[in-house]
C-alpha positions in Angstrom: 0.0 0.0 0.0 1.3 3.6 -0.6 0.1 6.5 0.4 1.8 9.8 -0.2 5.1 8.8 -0.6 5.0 6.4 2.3 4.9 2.8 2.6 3.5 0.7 5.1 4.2 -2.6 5.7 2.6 -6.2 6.1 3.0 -5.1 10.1 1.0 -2.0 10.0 4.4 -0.4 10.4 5.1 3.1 8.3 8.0 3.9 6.0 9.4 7.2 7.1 11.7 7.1 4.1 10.8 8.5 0.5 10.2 6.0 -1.9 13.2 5.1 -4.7 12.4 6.6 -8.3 13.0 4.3 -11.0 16.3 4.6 -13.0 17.0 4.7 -16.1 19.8 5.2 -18.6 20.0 8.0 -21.1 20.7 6.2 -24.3 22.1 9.6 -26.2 25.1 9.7 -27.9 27.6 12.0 -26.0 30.3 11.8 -28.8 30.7 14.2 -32.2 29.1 16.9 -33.6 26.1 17.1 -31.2 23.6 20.0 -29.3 25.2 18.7 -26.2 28.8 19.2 -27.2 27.6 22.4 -28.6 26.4 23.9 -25.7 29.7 22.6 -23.6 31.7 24.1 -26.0 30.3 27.5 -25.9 29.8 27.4 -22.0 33.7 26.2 -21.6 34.5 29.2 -24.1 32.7 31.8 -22.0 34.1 31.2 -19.2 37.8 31.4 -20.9 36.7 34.8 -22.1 35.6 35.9 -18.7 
C-alpha cells in the first residue's frame, strides 16, 4: 500500500523514508558533432573569455 510517498508494511508499520524513483539510462550519444557538445563548447568558451 502507498500513500503519499510512504509505505507501510505487512505489520501496520510506516516507511518514514521516500520511496526510490526508478532509474534509467539516457541512451544519447555523448560523442561528435552534437547540441550537447555544442552547448559545452560554448559554455567552456565563456568562461575562458571571462
Amino acid at each position: 500500500m502507498t500513500n503519499r510517498g510512504f509505505t507501510i508494511n505487512e505489520r501496520g508499520q510506516l516507511n518514514r523514508f521516500a520511496i526510490e524513483p526508478k532509474v534509467y539510462i539516457d541512451q544519447t550519444s555523448r560523442t561528435g558533432f552534437t547540441e550537447y557538445a555544442e552547448k559545452v563548447n560554448g559554455r567552456l568558451a565563456m568562461i575562458g573569455f571571462v
